[in-house]
C-alpha positions as CSV (number, residue, x, y, z in Angstrom):
1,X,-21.0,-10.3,18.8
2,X,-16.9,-9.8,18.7
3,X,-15.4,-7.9,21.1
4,X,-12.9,-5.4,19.3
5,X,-10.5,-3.1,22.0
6,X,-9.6,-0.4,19.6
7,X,-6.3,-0.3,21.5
8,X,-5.1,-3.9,20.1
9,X,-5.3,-2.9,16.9
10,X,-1.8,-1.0,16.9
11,X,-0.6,-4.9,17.2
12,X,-0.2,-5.8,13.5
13,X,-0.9,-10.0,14.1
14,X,-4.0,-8.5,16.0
15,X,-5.1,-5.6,13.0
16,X,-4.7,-8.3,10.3
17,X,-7.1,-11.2,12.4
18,X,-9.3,-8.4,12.8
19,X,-9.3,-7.0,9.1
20,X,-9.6,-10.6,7.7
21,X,-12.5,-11.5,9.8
22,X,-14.4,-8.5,9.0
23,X,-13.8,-8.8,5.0
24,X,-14.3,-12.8,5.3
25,X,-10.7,-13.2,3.5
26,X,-10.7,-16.6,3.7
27,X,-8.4,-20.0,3.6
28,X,-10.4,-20.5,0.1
29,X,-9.9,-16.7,-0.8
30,X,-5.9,-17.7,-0.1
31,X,-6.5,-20.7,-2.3
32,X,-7.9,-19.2,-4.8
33,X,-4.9,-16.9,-5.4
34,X,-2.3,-19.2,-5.5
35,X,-4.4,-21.4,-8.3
36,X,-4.2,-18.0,-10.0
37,X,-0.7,-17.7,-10.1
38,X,0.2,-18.9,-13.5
39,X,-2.7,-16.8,-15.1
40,X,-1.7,-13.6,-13.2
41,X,1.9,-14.1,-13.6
42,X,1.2,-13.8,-17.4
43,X,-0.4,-10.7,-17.0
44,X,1.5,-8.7,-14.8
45,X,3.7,-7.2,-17.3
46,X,0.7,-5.7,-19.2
47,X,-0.8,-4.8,-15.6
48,X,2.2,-3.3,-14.7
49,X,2.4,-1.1,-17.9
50,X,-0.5,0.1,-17.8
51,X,-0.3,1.4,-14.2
52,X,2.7,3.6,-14.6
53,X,1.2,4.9,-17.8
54,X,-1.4,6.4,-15.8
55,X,1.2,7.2,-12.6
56,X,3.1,9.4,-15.7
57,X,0.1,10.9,-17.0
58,X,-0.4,13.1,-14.2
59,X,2.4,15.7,-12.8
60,X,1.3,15.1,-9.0
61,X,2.2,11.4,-9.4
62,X,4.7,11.4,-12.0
63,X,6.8,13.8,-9.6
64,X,7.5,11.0,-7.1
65,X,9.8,9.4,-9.3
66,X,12.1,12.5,-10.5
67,X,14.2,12.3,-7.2
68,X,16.9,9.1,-6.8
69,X,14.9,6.1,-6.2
70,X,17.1,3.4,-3.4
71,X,19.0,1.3,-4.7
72,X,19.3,2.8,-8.2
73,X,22.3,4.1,-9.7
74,X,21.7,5.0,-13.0
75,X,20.6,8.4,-14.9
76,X,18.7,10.0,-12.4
77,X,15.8,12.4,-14.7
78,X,16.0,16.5,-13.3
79,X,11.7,16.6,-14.4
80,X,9.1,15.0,-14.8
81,X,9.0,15.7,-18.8
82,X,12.3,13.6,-18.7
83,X,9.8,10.6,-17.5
84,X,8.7,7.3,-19.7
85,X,8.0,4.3,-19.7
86,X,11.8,3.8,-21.0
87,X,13.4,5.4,-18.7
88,X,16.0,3.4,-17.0
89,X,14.8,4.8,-13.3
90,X,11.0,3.9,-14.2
91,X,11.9,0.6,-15.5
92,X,13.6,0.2,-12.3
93,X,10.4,1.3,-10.2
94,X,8.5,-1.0,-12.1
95,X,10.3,-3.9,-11.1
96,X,8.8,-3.4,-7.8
97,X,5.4,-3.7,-8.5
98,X,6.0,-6.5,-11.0
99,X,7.4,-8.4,-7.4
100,X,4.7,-6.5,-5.7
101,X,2.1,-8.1,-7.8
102,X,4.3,-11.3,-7.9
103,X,3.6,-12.0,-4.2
104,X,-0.1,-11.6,-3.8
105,X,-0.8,-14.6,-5.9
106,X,2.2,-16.6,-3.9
107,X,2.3,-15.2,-0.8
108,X,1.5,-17.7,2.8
109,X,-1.1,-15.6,4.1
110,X,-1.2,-17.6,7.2
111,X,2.5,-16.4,7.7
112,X,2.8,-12.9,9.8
113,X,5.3,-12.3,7.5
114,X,3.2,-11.7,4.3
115,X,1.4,-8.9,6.6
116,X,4.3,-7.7,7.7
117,X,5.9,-6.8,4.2
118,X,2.5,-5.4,3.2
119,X,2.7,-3.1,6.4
120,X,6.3,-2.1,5.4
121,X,5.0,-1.1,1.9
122,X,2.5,1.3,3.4
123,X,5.4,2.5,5.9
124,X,7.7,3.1,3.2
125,X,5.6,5.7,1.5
126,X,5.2,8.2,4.1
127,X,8.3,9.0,4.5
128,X,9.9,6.9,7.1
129,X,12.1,3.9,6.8
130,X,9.3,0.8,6.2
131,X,12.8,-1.7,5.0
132,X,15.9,-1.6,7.0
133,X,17.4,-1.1,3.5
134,X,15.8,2.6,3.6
135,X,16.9,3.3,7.3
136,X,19.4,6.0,6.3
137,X,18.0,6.6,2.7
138,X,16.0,10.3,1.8
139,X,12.3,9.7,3.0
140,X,10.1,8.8,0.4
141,X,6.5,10.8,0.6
142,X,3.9,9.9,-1.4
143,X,0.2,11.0,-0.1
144,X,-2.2,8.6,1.0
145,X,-4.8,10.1,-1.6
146,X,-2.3,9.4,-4.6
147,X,-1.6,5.7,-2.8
148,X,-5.6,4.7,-2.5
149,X,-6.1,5.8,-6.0
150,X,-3.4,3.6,-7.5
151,X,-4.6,0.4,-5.6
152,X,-8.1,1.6,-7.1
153,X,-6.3,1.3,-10.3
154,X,-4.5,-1.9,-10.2
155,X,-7.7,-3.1,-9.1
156,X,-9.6,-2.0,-12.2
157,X,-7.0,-3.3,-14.3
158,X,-7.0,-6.6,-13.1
159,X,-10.4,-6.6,-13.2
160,X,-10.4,-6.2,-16.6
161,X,-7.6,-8.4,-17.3
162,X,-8.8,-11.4,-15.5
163,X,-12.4,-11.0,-17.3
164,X,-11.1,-11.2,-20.6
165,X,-9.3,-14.0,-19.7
166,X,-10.7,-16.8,-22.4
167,X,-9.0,-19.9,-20.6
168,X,-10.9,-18.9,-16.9
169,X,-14.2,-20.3,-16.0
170,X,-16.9,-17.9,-14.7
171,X,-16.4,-19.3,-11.4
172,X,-12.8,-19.1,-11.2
173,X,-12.8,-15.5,-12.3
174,X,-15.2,-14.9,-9.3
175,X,-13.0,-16.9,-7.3
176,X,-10.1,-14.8,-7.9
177,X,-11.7,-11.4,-7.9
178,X,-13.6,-11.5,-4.8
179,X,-10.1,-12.6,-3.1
180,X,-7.9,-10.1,-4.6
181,X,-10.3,-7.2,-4.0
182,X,-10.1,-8.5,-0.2
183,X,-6.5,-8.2,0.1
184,X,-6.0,-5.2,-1.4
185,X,-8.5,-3.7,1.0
186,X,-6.6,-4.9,3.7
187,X,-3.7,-3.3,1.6
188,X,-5.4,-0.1,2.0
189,X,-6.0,-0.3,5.3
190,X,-2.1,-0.9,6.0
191,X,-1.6,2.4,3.9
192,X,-3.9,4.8,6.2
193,X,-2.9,3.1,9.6
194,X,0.4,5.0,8.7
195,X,-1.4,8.6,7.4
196,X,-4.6,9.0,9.5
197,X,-5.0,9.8,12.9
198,X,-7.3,7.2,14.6
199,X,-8.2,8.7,18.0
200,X,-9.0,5.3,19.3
201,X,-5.7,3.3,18.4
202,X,-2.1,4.2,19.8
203,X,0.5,4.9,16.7
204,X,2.9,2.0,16.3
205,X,5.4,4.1,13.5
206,X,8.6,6.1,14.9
207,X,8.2,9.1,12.9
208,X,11.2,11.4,12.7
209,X,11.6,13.9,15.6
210,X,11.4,16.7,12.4
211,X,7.9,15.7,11.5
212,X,6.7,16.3,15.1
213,X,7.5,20.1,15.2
214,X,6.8,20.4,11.7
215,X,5.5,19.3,7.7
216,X,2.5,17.0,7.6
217,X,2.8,15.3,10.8
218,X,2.9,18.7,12.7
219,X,-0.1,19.8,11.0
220,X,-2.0,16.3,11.7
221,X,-1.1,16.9,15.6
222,X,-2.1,20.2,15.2
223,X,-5.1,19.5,13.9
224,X,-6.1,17.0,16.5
225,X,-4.9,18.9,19.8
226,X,-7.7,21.7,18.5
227,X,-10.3,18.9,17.9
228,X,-9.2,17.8,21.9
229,X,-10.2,21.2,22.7
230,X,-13.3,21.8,20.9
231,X,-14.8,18.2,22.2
232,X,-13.1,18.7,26.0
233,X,-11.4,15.3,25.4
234,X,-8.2,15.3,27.6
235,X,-6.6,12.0,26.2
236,X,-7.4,11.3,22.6
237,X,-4.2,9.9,21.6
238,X,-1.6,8.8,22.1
239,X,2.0,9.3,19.8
């Protein structure tokens, strides 16, 4: 049996053994990836299309993108009708997942790194600075539940993209599925170490001194002091 102290796993290097070993992501998962690369490149425009499609056809997603994204400076839309797949700020948001995509098939998943920039993409979306780029840039919030449906969805689509594909072998395609479904559950997992509360493992973010007293991370604290109370647990975290 492994031995797991729930307090290690604020340490990235030790969260990412820990999440590998329990999916079984592999050196042949890795492998398998990188083979892909030519196939998947191919795709990703159509993936990538088809995923802000769907992040536009909704109002609760589509609002994320109506204020200034960092580092653009074009037309900046004032609504969310004022959103398409045209527009010069979604193009520009869209380039990110295209390079988002892009390392997943390429990335050294041996390298700390790799984990490290996945981390920072979960970071980045709840508001505090995940790339030094962003350090004194507005805070972009997106909610976890909005972030664990759109890997859902760029699951699916590959998925369906990779079946289809007529130059693939059956085994190839199985090859490539099970390993991409693996890292973007770890994916997932390095979205809600940043949004939930886990009683058992010591936060590793510097959230703002603002969200302590108030907004969503006051009412996650909040919520937890009461739960404190109601079990008679002096200590259950730590912030």
């Amino acid at each position: 049996m492994h031995s797991i102290n729930p307090a290690s796993l604020s340490d990235l290097q030790t969260r990412v053994d820990y999440l590998k070993s329990f999916v079984n992501f592999t050196e042949a998962d890795a492998a398998a990836l990188h083979a892909a690369k030519p196939v998947v490149d191919a795709l990703i425009p159509s993936i990538v299309e088809a995923v802000y499609k769907k992040l536009l056809s909704y109002d609760i997603t589509a609002k994320a993108f109506v204020p200034k994204q960092t580092g653009y400076e074009g037309d900046v839309p004032t609504k969310v009708e004022e959103l398409n797949l045209e527009h010069p700020m979604v193009k520009f948001r869209m380039g990110f997942l295209k390079g988002y995509l892009g390392k997943l098939v390429a990335a050294d998943y041996d390298d700390l790194k790799t984990w490290e920039y996945l981390d920072k993409v979960g970071i980045m979306h709840t508001g505090v600075a995940g790339f030094a780029h962003r350090a004194k840039k507005p805070g972009l919030r997106v909610e976890y539940i909005h972030m664990g449906l759109l890997l859902g969805y760029v699951v699916d689509v590959v998925i369906g993209a990779v079946l289809a594909h007529p130059d693939l072998d059956n085994e190839t395609k199985s090859a490539v599925l099970r390993a991409l479904n693996k890292v973007i559950w770890i994916q997932n997992d390095l979205f809600a170490r940043h949004y939930v509360v886990d009683l058992e493992t010591p936060s590793t973010v510097a959230l703002p001194k603002k969200c302590l007293l108030d907004g969503w991370v006051g009412q996650v604290v909040t919520g937890v002091i009461v739960a404190a109370g109601v079990l008679g647990v002096q200590t259950m975290f730590r912030r």
